[in-house]
C-alpha positions in Angstrom: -5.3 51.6 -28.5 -3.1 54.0 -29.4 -4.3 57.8 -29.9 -1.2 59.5 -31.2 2.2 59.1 -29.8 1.3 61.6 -26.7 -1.6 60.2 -25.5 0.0 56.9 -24.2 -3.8 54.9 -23.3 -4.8 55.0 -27.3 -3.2 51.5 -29.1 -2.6 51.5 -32.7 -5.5 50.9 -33.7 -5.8 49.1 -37.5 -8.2 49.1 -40.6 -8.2 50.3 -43.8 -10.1 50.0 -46.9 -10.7 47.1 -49.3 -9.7 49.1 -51.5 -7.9 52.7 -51.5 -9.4 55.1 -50.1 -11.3 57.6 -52.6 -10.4 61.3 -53.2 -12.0 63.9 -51.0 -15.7 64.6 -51.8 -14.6 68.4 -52.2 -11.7 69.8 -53.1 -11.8 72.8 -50.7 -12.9 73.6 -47.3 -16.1 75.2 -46.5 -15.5 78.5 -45.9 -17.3 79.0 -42.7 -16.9 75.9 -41.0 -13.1 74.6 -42.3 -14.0 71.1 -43.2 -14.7 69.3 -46.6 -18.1 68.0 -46.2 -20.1 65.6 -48.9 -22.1 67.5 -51.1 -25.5 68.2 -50.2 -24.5 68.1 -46.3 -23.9 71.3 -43.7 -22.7 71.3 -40.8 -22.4 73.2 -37.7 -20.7 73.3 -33.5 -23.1 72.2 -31.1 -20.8 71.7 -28.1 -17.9 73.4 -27.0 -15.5 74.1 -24.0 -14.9 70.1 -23.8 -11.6 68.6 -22.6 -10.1 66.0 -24.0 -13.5 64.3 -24.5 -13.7 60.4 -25.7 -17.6 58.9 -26.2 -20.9 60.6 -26.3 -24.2 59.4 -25.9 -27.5 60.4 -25.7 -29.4 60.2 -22.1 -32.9 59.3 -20.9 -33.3 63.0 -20.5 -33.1 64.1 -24.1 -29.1 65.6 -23.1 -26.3 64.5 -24.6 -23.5 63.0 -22.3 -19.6 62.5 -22.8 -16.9 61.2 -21.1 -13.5 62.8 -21.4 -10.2 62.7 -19.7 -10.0 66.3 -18.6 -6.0 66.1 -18.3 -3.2 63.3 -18.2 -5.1 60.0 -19.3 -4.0 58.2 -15.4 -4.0 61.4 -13.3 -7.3 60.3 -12.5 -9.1 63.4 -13.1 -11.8 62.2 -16.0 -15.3 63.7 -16.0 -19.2 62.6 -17.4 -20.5 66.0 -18.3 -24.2 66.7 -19.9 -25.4 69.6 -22.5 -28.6 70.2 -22.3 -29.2 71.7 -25.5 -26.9 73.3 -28.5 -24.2 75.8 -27.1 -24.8 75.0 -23.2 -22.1 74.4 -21.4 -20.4 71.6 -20.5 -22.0 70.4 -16.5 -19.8 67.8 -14.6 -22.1 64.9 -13.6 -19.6 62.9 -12.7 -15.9 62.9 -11.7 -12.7 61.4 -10.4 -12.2 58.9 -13.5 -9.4 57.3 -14.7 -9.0 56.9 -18.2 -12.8 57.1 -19.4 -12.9 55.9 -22.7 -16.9 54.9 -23.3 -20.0 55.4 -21.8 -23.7 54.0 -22.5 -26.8 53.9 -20.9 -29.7 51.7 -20.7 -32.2 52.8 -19.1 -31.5 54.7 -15.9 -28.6 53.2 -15.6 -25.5 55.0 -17.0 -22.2 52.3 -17.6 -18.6 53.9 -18.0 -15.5 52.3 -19.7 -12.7 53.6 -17.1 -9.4 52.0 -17.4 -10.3 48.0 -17.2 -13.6 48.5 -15.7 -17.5 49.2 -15.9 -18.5 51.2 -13.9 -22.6 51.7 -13.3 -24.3 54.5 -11.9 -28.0 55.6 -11.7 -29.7 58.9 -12.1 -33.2 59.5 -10.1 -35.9 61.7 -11.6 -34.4 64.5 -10.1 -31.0 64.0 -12.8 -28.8 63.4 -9.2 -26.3 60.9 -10.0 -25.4 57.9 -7.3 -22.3 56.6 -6.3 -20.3 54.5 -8.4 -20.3 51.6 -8.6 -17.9 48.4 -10.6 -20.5 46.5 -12.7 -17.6 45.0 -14.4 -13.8 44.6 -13.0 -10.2 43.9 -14.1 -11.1 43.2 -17.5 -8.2 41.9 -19.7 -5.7 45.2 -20.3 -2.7 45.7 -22.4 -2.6 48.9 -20.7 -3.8 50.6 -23.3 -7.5 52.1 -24.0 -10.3 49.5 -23.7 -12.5 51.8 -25.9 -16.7 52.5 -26.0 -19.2 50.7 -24.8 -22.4 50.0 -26.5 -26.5 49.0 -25.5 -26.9 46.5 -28.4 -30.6 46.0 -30.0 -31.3 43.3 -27.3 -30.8 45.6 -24.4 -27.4 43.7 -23.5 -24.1 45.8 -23.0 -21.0 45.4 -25.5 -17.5 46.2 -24.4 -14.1 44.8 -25.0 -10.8 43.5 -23.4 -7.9 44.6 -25.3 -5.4 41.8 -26.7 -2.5 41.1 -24.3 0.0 39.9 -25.2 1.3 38.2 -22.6 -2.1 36.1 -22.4 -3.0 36.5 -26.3 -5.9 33.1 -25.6 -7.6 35.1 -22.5 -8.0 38.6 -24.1 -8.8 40.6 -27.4 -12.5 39.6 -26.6 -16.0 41.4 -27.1 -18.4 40.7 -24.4 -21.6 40.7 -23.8 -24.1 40.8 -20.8 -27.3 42.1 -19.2 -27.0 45.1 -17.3 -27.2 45.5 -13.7 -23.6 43.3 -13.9 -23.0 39.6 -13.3 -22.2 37.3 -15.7 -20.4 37.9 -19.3 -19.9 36.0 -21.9 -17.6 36.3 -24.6 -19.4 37.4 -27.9 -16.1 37.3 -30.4 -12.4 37.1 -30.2 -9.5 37.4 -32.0 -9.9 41.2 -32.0 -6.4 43.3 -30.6 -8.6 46.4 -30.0 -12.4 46.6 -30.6 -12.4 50.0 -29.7 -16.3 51.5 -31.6 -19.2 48.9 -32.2 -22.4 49.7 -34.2 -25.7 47.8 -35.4 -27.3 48.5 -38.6 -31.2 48.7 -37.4 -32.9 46.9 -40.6 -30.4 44.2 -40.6 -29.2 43.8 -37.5 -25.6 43.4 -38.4 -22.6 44.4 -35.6 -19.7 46.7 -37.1 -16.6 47.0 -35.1 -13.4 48.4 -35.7 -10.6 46.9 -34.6 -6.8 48.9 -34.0 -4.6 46.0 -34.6 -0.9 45.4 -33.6 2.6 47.6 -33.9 4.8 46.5 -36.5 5.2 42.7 -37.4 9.2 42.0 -37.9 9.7 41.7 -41.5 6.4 42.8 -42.8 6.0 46.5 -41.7 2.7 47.7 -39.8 -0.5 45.6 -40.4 -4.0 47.8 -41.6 -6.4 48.6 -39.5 -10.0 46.9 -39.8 -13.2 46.9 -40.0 -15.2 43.6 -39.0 -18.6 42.7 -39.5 -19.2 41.3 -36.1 -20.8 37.4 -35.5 -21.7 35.5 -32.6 -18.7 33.0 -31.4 -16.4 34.6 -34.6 -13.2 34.2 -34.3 -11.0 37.8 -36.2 -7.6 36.1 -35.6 -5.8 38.3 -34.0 -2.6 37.9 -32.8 -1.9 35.1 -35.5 -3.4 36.4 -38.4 -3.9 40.3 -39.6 -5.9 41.7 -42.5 -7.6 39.3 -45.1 -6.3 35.9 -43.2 -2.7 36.6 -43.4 -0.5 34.4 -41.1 1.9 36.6 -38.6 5.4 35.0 -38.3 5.9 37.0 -35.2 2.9 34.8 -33.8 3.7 31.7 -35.8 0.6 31.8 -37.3 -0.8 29.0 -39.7 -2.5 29.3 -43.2 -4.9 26.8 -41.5 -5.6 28.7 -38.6 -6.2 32.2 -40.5 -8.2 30.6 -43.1 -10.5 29.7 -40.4 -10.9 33.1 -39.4 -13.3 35.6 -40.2 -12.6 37.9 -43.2 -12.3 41.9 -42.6 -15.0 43.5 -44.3 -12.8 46.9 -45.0 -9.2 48.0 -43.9 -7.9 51.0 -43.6 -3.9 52.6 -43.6 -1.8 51.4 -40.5 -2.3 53.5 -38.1 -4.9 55.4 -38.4 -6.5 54.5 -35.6 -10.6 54.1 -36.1 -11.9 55.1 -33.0 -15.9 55.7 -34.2 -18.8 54.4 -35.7 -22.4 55.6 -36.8 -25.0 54.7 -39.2 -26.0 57.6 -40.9 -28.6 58.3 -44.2 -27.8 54.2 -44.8 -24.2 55.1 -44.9 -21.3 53.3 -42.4 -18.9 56.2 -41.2 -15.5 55.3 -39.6 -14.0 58.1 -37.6 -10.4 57.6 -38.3 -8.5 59.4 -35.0 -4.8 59.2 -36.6 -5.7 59.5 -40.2 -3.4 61.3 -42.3 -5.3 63.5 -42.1 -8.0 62.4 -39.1 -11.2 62.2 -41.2 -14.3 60.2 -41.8 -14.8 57.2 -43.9 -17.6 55.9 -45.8 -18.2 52.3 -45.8 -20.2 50.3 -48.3 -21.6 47.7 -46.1 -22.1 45.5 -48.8 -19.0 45.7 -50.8 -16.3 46.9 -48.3 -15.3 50.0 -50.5 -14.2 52.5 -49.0 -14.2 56.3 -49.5 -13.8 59.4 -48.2 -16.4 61.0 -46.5 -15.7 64.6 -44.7 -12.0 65.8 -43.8 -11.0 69.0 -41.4 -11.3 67.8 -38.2 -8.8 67.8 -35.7 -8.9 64.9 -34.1 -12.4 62.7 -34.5 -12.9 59.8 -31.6 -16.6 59.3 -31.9 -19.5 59.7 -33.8 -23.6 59.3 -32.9 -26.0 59.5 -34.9 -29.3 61.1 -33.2 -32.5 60.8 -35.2 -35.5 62.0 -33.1 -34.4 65.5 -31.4 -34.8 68.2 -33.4 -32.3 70.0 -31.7 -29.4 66.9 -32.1 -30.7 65.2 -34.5 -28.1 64.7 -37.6 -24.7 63.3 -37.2 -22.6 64.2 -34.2 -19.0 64.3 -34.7 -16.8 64.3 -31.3 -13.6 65.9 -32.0 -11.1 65.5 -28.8 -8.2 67.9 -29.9 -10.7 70.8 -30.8 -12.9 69.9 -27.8 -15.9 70.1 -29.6 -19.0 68.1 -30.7 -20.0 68.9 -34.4 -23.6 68.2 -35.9 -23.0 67.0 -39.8 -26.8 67.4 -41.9 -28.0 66.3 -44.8 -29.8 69.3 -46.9 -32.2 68.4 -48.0 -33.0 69.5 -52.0 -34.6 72.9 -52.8 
């Protein structure tokens, strides 16, 4: 995907809304934090002293954990770090990464996006990390970010391939499989980047963003999307973009793309939607290059889409963390600012 013109791993990434986006929820920052939050919502900085950080997740231990590239994105020098609780400071766990973009666990068993692989690692009782190991190589790459990773519902792992071009039927896939590596199957397609993935618990549904191609001759720069996510669906990438449009560029076919499974929001080219949580029954998009980088609320039912906070530098993932008092809320990963934020709901007086 593409994260900003400097920060060559990051692709385009495309979406936007169904229908333009709605005015801010505020009209000025709050004055002791800087951003424009929802009303009835606070928030606060849990995490700080981060560099460059991508994904965050929550670990069998009750700690949060983040990946982040800690300098150039291929100088090989990316990091896992844990906080232990609010304000602690950052402790490598982990180190020597190229181009970490995602990381999940599932059980004791920690995965990493890093360039084109998984990589797997296990932690003892003891928190001692062991050796590295490639649950998952030479994915298909466009050279670009291969995004987060996910632990689905059903205990499987969720990653993608990024759509290359030069082998457009053999890439731009989600996969799934059990951990402990093995065998994958493809889960969707037709997606250039599916960089965040989500489930909504009572339903069970799949969210994924997707950061879609550069600029298609004659047309201009496509939106970015968001897909609601189906076993075997097909999101048409690279012949089709947005609401089944046929690309020329691709020579794609009104019959094709109107086979093809409908976005369920877009948002403005290039903005790059880089996260996704479930939060108080609402669907927040992290939108990395918005103008400006903000979140997005998502009806899942209707597609419309809205603003949803504003402020942040440059947001890249979200979590949402409901059983630690000391998380709990939504967590709000901001790369530039290297900080993790922690967005509340009040609740009334």
């Amino acid at each position: 995907m593409r994260l900003g013109k400097w920060l060559l791993f990051v692709v385009i990434l495309a979406g936007c809304g169904s229908a333009p986006p709605a005015a801010s929820p505020r009209a000025t920052p709050d004055p002791s934090t800087g951003l424009i939050l929802p009303a009835g919502y606070s928030a606060a900085i849990v995490a700080t002293g981060l560099n460059q950080p991508t994904h965050i997740a929550v670990g069998p231990d009750g700690a949060l954990y983040l990946t982040q590239l800690n300098g150039g994105e291929n100088d090989g020098t990316g990091q896992v770090v844990r906080i232990t609780k609010p304000g602690a400071a950052p402790e490598v766990v982990l180190d020597g990464l190229t181009k970490p973009t995602g990381l999940t666990w599932a059980g004791t068993e920690l995965y990493i996006v890093a360039g084109n692989n998984v990589l797997e690692s296990h932690v003892d009782s003891t928190g001692k990390f062991s050796s590295l190991v490639v649950a998952f190589a030479n994915l298909p790459f466009n050279g670009r970010s291969e995004g987060q990773i996910s632990t689905g519902p059903d205990g499987n792992l969720f990653f993608q391939s990024t759509g290359n071009e030069t082998m457009p039927l053999a890439s731009g896939f989600i996969y799934s499989a059990r951990p402990g590596g093995g065998t994958k199957e493809i889960f969707a397609r037709g997606l250039k980047n599916a960089y965040a993935m989500i489930w909504d618990k009572p339903t069970g549904r799949m969210y994924a963003t997707e950061i879609g191609d550069g600029a298609i001759p004659g047309i201009g720069q496509p939106p970015e999307e968001l897909n609601l996510v189906r076993r075997g669906g097909n999101y048409g990438w690279p012949y089709c973009y947005a609401d089944q449009l046929e690309n020329p560029a691709w020579h794609g076919t009104r019959d094709y793309c109107a086979d093809t499974d409908v976005p369920l929001a877009t948002f403005p080219p290039d903005s790059t939607p880089t996260g996704l949580a479930i939060y108080d029954r609402q669907l927040i998009a992290a939108l990395w290059n918005g103008s400006p980088p903000r979140l997005m609320r998502v009806d899942m039912s209707s597609g419309q889409v809205a603003e949803f906070a504003a402020g942040f530098k440059r947001p890249i993932a979200l979590l949402t963390v409901e059983s630690d008092g000391s998380f709990d809320g939504l967590l709000v990963v901001d790369m530039d600012a290297g900080t993790v934020w922690r967005l509340l709901q009040t609740p009334p007086k």
